[in-house]
TORKOLTOR-615259 format. One line per field, with one value per residue (C-alpha): residue in one letter; x, y, z. Coordinates in nm, 4 decimals, m for minus. Last residue first. Layout:
N
aa = c(a;...)
xx = c(X;...)
yy = c(Y;...)
zz = c(Z;...)
REM end
This chain:
374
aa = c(x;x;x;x;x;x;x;x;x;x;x;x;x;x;x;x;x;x;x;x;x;x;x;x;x;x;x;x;x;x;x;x;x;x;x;x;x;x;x;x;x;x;x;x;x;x;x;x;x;x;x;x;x;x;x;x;x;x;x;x;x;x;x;x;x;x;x;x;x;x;x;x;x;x;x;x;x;x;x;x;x;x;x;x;x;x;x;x;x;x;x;x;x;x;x;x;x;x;x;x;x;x;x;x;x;x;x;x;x;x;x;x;x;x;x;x;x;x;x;x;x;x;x;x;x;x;x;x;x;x;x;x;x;x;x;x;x;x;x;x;x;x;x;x;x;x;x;x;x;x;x;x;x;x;x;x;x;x;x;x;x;x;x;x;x;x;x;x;x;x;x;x;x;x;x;x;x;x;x;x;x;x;x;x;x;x;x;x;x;x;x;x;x;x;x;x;x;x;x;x;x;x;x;x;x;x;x;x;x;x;x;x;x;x;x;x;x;x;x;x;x;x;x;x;x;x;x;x;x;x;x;x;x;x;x;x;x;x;x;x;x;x;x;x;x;x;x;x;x;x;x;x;x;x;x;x;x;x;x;x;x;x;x;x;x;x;x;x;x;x;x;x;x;x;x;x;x;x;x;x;x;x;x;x;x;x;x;x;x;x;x;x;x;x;x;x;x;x;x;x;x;x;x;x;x;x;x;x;x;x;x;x;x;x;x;x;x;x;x;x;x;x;x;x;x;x;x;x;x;x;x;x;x;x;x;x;x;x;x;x;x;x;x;x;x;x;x;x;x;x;x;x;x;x;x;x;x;x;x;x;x;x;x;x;x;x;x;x;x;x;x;x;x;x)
xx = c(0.9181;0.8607;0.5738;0.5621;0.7009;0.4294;0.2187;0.3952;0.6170;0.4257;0.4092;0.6868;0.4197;0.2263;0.1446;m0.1689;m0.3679;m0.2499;m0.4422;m0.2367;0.1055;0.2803;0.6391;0.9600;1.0719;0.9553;0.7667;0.8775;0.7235;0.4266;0.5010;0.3514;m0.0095;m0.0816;m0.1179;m0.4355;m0.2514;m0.0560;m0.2515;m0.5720;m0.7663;m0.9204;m1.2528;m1.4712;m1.2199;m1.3001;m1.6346;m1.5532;m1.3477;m1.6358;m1.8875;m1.6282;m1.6325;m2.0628;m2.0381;m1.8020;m2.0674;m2.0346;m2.0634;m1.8923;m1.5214;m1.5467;m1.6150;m1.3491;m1.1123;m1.2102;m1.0616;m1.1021;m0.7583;m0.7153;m0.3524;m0.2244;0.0832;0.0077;m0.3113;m0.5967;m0.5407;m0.7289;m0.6512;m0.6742;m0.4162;m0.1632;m0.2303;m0.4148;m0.2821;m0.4396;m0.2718;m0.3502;m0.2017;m0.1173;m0.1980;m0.0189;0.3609;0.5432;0.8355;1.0781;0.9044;0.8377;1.1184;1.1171;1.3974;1.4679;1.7636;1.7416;1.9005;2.0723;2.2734;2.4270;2.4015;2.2412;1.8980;1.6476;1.3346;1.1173;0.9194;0.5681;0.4827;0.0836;0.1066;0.2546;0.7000;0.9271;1.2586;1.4786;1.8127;2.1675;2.4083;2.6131;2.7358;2.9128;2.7879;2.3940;2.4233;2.5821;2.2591;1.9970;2.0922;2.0554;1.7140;1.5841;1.6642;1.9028;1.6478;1.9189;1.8698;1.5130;1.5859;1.4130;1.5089;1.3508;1.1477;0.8149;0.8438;0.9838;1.1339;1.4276;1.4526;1.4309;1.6549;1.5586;1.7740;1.5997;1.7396;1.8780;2.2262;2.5236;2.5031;2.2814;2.4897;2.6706;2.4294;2.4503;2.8322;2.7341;2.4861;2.7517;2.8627;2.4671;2.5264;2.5007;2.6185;2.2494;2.0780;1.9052;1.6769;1.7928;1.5280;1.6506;1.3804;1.4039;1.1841;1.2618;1.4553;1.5934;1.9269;1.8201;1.6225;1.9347;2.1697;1.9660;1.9233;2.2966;2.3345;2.0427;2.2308;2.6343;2.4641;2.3645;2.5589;2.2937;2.1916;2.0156;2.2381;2.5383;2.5532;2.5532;2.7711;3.0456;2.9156;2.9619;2.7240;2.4412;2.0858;1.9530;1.5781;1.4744;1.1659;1.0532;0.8169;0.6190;0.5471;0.3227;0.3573;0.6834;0.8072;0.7821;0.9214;1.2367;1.2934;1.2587;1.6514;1.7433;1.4309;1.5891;1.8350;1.6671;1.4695;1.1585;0.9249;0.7120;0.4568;0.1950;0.0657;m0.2338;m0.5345;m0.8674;m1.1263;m0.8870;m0.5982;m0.7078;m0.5832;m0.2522;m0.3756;m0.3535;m0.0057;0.1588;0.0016;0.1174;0.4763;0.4600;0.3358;0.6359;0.6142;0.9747;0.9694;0.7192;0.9945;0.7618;0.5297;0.4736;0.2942;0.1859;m0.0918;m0.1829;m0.5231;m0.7838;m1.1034;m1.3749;m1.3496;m0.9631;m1.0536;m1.2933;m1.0696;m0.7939;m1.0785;m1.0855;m0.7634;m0.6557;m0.9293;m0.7803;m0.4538;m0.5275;m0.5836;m0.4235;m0.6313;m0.5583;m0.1710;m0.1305;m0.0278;0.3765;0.5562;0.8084;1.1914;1.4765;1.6629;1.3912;1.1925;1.2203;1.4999;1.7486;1.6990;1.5971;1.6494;1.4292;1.1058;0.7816;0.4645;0.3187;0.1880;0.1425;m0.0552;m0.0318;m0.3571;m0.3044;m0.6114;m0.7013;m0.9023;m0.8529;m1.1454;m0.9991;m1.3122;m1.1831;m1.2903;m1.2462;m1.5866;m1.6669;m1.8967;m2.2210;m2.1861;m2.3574;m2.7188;m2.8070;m2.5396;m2.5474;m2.3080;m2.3662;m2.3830;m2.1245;m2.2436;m2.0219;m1.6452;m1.4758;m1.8091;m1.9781;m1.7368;m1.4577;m1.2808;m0.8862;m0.8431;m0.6677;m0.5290;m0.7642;m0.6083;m0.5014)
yy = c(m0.7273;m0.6194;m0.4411;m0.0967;0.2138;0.4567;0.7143;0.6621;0.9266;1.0540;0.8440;0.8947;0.9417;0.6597;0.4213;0.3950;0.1153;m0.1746;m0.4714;m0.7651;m0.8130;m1.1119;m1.0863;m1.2015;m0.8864;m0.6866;m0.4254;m0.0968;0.1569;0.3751;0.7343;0.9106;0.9577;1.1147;0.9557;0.7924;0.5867;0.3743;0.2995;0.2454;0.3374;0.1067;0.2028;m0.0175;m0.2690;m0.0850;m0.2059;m0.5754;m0.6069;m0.4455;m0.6830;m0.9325;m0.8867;m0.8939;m1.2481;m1.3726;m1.2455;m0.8784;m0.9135;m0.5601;m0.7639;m0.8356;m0.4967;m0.3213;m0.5721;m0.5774;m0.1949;m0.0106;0.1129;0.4429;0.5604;0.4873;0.3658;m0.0059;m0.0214;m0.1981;m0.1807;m0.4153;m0.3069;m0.6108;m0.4683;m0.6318;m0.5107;m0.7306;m0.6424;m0.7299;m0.7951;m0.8671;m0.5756;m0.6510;m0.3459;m0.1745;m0.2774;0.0245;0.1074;0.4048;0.3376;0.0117;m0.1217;m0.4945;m0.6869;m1.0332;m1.2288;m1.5866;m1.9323;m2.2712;m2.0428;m2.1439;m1.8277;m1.5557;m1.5731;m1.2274;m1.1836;m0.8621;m0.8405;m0.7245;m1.0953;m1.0483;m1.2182;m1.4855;m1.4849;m1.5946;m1.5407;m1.2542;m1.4016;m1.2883;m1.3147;m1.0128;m1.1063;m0.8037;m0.5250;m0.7154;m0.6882;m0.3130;m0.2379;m0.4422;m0.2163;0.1256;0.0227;m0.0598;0.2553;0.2979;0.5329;0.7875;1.0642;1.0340;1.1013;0.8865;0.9892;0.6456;0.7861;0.8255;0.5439;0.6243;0.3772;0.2492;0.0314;m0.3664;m0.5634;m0.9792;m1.2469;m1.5460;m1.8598;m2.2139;m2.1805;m2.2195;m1.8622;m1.7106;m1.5759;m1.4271;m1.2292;m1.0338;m0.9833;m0.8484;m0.5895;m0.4718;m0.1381;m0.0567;m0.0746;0.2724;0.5364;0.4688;0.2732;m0.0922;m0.2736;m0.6630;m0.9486;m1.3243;m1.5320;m1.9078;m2.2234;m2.4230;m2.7581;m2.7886;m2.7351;m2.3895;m2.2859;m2.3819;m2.1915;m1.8852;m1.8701;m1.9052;m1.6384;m1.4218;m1.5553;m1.4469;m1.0772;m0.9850;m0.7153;m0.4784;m0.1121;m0.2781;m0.0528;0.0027;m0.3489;m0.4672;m0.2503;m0.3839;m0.7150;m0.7566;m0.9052;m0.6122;m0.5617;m0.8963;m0.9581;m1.3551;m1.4869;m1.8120;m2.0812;m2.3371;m2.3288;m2.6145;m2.7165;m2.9539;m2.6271;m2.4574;m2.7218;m2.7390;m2.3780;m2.3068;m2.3409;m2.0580;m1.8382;m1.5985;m1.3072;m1.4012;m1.0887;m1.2458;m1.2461;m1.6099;m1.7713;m1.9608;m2.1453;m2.3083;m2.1824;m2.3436;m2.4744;m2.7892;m2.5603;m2.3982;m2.6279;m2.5164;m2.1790;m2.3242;m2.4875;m2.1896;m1.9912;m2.2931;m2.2702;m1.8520;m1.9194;m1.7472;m1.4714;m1.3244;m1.4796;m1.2415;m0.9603;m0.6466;m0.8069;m1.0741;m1.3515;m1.4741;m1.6432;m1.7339;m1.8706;m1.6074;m1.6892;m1.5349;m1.8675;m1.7833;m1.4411;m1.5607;m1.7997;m1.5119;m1.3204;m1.6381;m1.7370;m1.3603;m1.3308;m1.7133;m1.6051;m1.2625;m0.9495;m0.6310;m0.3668;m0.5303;m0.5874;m0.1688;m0.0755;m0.0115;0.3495;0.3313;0.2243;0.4429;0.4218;0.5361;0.3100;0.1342;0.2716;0.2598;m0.0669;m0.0660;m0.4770;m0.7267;m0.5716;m0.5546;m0.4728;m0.8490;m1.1230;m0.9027;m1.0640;m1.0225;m1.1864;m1.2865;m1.3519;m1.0053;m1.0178;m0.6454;m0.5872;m0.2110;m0.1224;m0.3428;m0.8065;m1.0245;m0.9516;m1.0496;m0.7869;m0.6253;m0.2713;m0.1417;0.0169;m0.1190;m0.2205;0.0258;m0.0676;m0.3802;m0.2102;m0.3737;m0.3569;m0.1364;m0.1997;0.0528;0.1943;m0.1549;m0.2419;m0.4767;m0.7148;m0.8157;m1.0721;m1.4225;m1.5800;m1.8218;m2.2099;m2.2660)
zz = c(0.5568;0.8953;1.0437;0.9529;1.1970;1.3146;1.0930;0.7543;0.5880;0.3128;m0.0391;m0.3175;m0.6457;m0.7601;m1.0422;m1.1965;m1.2753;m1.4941;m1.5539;m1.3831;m1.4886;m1.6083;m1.5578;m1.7477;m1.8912;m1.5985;m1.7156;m1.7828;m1.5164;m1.4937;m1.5030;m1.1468;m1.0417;m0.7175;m0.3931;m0.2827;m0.0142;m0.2223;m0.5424;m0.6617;m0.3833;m0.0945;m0.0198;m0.1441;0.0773;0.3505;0.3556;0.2762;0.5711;0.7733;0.6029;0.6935;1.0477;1.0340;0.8808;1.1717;1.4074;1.5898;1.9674;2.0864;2.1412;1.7450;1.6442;1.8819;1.7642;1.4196;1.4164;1.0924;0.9677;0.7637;0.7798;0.4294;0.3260;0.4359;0.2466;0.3472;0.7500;0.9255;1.3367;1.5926;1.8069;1.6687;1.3693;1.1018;0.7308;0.4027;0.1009;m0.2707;m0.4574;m0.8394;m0.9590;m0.6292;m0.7920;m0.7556;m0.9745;m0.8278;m0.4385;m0.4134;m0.6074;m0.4851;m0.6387;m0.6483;m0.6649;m0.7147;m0.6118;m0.6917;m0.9599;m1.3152;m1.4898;m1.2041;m1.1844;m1.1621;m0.9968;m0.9867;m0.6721;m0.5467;m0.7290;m0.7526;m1.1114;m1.0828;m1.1415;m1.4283;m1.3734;m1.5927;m1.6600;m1.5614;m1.8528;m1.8401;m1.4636;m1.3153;m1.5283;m1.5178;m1.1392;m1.1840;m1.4042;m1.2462;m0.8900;m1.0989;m1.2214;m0.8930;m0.7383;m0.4069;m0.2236;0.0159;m0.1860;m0.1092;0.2897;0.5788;0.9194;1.0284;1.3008;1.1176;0.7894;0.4756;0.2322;0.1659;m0.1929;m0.1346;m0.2322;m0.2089;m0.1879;m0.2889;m0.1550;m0.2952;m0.1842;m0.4192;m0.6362;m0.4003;m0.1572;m0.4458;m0.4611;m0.1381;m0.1977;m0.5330;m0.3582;m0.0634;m0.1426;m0.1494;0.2337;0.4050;0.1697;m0.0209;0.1698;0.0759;0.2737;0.2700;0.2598;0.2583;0.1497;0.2716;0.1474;0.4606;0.3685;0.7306;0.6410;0.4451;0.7506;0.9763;0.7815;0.7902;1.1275;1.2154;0.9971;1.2111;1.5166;1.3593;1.3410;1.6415;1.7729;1.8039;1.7402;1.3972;1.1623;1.3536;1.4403;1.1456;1.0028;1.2288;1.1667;0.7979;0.5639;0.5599;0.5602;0.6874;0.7232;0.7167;0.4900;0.6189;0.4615;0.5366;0.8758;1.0128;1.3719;1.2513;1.1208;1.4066;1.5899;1.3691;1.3792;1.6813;1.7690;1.4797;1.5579;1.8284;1.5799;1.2681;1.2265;1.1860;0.8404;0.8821;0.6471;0.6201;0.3210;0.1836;0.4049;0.2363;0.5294;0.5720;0.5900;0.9019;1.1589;1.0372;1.1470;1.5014;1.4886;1.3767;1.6781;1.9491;1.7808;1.8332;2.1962;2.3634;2.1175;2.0966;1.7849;1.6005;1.5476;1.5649;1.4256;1.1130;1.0930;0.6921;0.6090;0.2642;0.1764;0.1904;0.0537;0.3100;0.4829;0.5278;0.6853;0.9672;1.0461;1.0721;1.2697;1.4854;1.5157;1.6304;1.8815;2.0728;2.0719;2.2481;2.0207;2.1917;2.3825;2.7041;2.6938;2.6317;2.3388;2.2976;2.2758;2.0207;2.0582;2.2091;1.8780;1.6498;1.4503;1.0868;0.8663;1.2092;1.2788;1.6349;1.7247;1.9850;1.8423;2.0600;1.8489;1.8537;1.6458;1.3169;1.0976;0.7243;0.4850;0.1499;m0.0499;m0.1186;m0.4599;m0.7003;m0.9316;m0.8793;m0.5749;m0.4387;m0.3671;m0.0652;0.0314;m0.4056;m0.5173;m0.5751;m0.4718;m0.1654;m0.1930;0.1760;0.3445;0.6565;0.9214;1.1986;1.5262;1.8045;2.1771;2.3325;2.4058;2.6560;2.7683;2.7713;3.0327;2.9678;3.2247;3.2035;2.9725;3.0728;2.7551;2.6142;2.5487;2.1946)
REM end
């Protein structure tokens, strides 16, 4: 991919970078926590612009964006994600904002498939659906191999209210073409109580003749979102009115850094997964790693902390130097979200196998700025 045209730095916006003390440092795998726990999956968010405002994710007039300058160009991003997949990473998955209204997103798929000879095995998309449905075919062509579409409700009206845009026949359209073009397709659907928990059987009946997961995923909080615990639709309450409606539904067997717990109903061509971060969460198993936009590792997506690679990477620092960063806040990663307090661990999922345990947590603080997408 060709460079993007940067505006000038001065030493004052991005000094000289000044590799951190290693000396007396633990022993371990750069990939590796504190918890024995290996990050091999790596999130990137393309971009902070968003063509919907859900209203569980930012407020209606939108957030205030980062300037052009400060964000990674094409050319930064392959090379910390290079950086990444020689570490031992090998899934990839762009995120944003809504990563399709990247002009280049084709050109960005085709550059991490360039990576798969030095040990990337999958990339991955999460988009909104609403500008993806005529891409599709190149970006799979370029490499995509697998899409995971949000959708939070199955009738426009509520659509509409939800996302503050009448949108909803794209994102369908979306997920037809994915499914016609073979595209291993997640269908992800935040769930609100009084909002659209009216609408689980309708979601999985989706499944019944299409070979997708729908996945329900309790509401969490994020700054803007209004976020309210008696609005959390709990994981244990959705099995029991899927199980009411079809009694035979069968636990599926997923690896062991599965954030979901999958479920087939008798006879289906797909799944239906659950992922209950906040009644049952799942940070044993943790594996991710997030790039912001701006160039930003976060460790933990409930937590604050994130060291910038931009700065580091813009200030000279080699490849080896961006993963002694990586590696740094690694050893301080905690053992669940954010350093929260211990709550009861959950059942496990009949048909899982978990990591070691380590404990679960209590409902973490409203996040600092909206999450990328799912």
């Amino acid at each position: 991919m060709s460079p993007l045209p940067r505006p000038a730095t001065t030493p004052a916006q991005y000094p000289p970078f000044v590799a951190p003390e290693l000396a007396g440092a633990p022993s371990r795998h750069v990939l590796d926590d504190r918890f024995a726990r290996r990050h091999t999956y790596l999130r990137i968010s393309l971009t902070e612009r968003c063509s919907l405002r859900c209203v569980y994710c930012m407020p209606a007039a939108g957030v205030d964006l980062t300037p052009k300058a400060h964000l990674l160009d094409p050319d930064e991003m392959l090379r910390i994600a290079t950086a990444f997949v020689d570490a031992g990473v090998n899934k990839i998955r762009l995120t944003g904002g809504e990563p399709a209204v990247r002009k280049d997103l084709v050109d960005v798929v085709a550059a991490l498939d360039g990576l798969r000879p030095r040990g990337l095995d999958e990339i991955s998309i999460t988009s909104n659906g609403l500008a993806l449905a005529k891409k599709l075919p190149a970006l799979q062509a370029a490499g995509l191999d697998r899409l995971n579409v949000s959708l939070d409700t199955l009738e426009r009206e509520k659509f509409n209210t939800l996302t503050r845009r009448d949108a909803l026949p794209k994102v369908l359209e979306t997920i037809d073409q994915a499914l016609g073009l073979g595209l291993p397709l997640k269908v992800n659907c935040v769930l609100m109580r009084g909002t659209n928990e009216d609408e689980v059987l309708d979601f999985a009946a989706m499944t019944a003749a299409r070979p997708l997961d729908v996945r329900f995923i309790e509401y969490m909080p994020f700054d803007g979102n209004r976020w309210e615990e008696q609005k959390i639709v709990p994981y244990a309450e959705l099995l029991a009115e899927l199980k009411g409606a079809h009694p035979e539904v069968e636990p599926v067997v997923t690896h062991a850094h599965d954030v979901a717990r999958t479920w087939r109903l008798p006879g289906a061509a797909g799944t239906v997964s659950f992922i209950a971060s906040m009644t049952q969460p799942f940070c044993a198993g943790c594996n991710r790693l997030r790039l912001t936009a701006d160039g930003s590792l976060k460790v933990c997506l409930f937590g604050d902390s994130e060291v910038s690679l931009r700065d580091a990477l813009r200030g000279g620092a080699s490849d080896a130097q961006l993963m002694d960063l990586v590696s740094m806040a690694l050893g301080r990663k905690h053992a669940q979200h954010a350093g929260a307090p211990a709550a009861p661990s959950p059942p496990p999922h009949p048909a899982s196998s978990p990591p070691a345990p380590l404990p679960a947590r209590a409902p973490p603080p409203p996040h600092r700025r909206p999450p990328p997408p799912r």
